[in-house]
N, C-alpha and C positions, 0 to 999 in steps of 0.2 A: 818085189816089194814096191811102195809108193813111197816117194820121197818128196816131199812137201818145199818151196822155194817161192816165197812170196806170193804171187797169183797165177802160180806155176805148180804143176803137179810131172812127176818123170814116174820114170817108170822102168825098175834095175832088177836083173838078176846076178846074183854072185850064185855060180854053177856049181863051184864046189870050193872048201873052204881047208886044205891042206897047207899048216901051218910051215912044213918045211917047202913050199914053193913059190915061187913069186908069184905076186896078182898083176893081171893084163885086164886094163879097161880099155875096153873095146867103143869105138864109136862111129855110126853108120854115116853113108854120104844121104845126101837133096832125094827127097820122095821113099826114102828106105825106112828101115826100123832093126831092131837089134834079130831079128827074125833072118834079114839077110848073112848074118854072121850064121848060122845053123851048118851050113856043110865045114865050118872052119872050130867054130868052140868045142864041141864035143872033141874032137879028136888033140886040142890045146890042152883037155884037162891030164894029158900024160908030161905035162911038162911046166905047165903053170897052173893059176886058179884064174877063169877066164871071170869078166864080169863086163856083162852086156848092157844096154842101155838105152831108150828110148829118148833121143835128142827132141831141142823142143820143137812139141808142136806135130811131130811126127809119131807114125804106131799110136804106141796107147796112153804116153805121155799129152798134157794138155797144154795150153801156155793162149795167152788174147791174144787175139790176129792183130796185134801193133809192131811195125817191123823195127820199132825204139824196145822193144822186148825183144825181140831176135840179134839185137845187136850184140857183137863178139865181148864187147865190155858188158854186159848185162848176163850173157850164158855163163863170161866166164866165172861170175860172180854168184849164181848157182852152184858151181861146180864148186867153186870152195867150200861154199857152206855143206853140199852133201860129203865132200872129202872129210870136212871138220868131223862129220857124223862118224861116218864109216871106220875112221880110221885105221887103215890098210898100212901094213909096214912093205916095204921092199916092193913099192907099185910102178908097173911102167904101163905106158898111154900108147893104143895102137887106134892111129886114125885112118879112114878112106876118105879118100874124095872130098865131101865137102865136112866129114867128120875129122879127118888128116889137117883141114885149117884151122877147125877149132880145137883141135889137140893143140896145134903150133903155141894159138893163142893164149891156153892154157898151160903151156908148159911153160912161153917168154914171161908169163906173169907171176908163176909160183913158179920154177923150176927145183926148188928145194924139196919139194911132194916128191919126184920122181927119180925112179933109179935111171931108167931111160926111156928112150922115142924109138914107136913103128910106126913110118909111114907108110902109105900106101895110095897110090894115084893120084898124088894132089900134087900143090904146089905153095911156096913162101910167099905168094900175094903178086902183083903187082905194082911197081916202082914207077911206070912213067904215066902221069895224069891224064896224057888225052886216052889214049888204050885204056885207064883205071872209068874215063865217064865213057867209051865205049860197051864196053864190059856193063854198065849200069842201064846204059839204055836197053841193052838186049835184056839183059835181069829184068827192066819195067814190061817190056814187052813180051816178055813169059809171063809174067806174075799178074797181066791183062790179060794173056788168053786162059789163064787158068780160069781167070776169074768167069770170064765171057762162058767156057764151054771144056770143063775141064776132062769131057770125056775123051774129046776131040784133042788138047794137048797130050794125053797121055798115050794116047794110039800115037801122032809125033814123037814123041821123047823116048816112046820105046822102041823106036825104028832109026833113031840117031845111031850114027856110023861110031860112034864112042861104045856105047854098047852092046855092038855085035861082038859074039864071043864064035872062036876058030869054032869048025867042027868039032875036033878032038876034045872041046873042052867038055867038062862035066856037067850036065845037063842042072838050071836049079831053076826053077819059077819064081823069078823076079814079078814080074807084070804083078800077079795077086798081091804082092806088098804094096805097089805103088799105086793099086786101083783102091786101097782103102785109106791113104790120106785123105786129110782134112784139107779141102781147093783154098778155102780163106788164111788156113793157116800155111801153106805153101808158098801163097803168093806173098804172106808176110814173111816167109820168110827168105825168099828172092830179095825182097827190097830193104831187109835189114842185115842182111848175112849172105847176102850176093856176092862173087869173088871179086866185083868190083868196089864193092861196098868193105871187107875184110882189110884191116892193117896190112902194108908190108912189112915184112917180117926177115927176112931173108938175111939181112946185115945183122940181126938181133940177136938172132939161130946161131949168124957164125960165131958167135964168141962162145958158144956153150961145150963143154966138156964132156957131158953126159953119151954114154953109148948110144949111138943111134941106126936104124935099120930099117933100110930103103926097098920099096917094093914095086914094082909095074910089071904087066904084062908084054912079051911081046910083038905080039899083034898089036897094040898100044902106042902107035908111036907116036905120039906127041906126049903124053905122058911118060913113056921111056925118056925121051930128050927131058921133063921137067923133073924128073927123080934124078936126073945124071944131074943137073944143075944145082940139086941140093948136095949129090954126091960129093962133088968138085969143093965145095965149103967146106964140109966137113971131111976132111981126109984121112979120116981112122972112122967112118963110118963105113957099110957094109950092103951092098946093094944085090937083090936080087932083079933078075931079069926072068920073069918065069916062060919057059915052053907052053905053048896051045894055051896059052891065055889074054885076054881081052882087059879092059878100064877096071873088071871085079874080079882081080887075079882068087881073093878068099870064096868064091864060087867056083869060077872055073879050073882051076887049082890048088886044091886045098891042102894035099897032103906034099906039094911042094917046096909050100909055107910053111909046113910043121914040119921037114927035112933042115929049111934055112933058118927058123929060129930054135929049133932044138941045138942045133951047134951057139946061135949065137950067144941064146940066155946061158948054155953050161958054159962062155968066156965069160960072162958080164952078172949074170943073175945071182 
């Protein structure tokens, strides 16, 4: 379905609509679309109601290349208005990556929406200011070579050592999602929703109650240590560490994610 949000258009599937299960909105990382979630929803509809989603500016959602529209207070204020819509009872938010920051955001700003939090490969922002305009120069400097020769970054990006996935893992075509972004709408969105650019969040997060459950790869290790870091905050949260998987544990591990949230939702859901 299209969901309409000022001069913004998204673009949602609810997969199946089973009254006695909790709903999971699912939300994809930087250059992805809700299509990367495919080795992982289908196989969620035995335990939730999965619903996917087109972040802006990404897949087949639209949104203007202004990265003051990409900002985490601007997406997140979509998201309420399509929640206003929808309204979903018993809903909890699973994010990756760069979808994992803006769930954060989305959950510290309405946390009443949600029964609970999955994250998966990210992180609660950034706390110290030179490392936060570090973080932004390198965002400017992706979001110029997109601009410049986006064929050429994306041959780079998909050879970063973040998403090599172990042999063992299960094989999914990534690259075709990310060769059909929109380059103008990428590069805004680097420079309004860059991780430099995103709130910290992380003292915010610790005050929350709600069930949460933590995911990375471990091949992954820099994201393992920044999932253990959210771990450590919330200490009645529940972290996975998956086997033979990589930065896109719901790719290259999928059915060992629907192993750790089938137990956690039958405690929480």
């Amino acid at each position: 379905m299209k969901l309409y949000c000022r001069d913004a258009v998204y673009y949602m599937e609810i997969l199946q609509r089973d009254p006695f299960k909790p709903n999971l909105l699912l939300m994809h990382g930087f250059m992805g679309s809700s299509k990367g979630f495919a080795p992982l929803a289908e196989r969620l509809k035995s335990i939730c109601n999965p619903c996917t989603i087109d972040l802006a500016g990404h897949g087949r959602s639209k949104m203007p290349a202004d990265p003051d529209r990409f900002s985490a207070e601007s997406q997140v204020a979509d998201f309420q208005s399509i929640l206003d819509r929808l309204q979903l009872d018993n809903l909890w938010l699973y994010g990756y990556s760069m979808g994992g920051r803006l769930a954060q955001n989305l959950f510290s700003d309405s946390s009443e929406r949600f029964t609970g939090l999955i994250l998966e490969s990210t992180h609660c922002g950034i706390s110290d200011g030179v490392k936060r305009q570090q973080r932004q120069a390198i965002d400017e400097k992706r979001a110029k070579a997109i601009e410049s020769d986006f064929d050429n970054f994306i041959e780079k990006w998909t050879k970063l050592p973040l998403f090599v996935s172990p042999d063992s893992a299960r094989e999914f075509d990534y690259d075709s999602i990310i060769k059909q972004q929109n380059p103008a709408s990428m590069a805004a969105s680097l420079r309004g929703f860059g991780a430099g650019s995103t709130p910290y969040l992380c003292d915010k997060l610790a005050a929350s109650d709600v069930p949460i459950a933590l995911i990375a790869g471990e091949s992954d290790e820099k994201y393992v240590d920044k999932m253990r870091e959210i771990h450590h905050l919330f200490p009645e949260s529940e972290l996975l560490v998956a086997n033979s998987a990589g930065h896109r544990v719901h790719a290259d591990q999928p059915e060992q994610i629907i192993t750790f949230l089938t137990n956690f939702l039958n405690r929480y859901g």
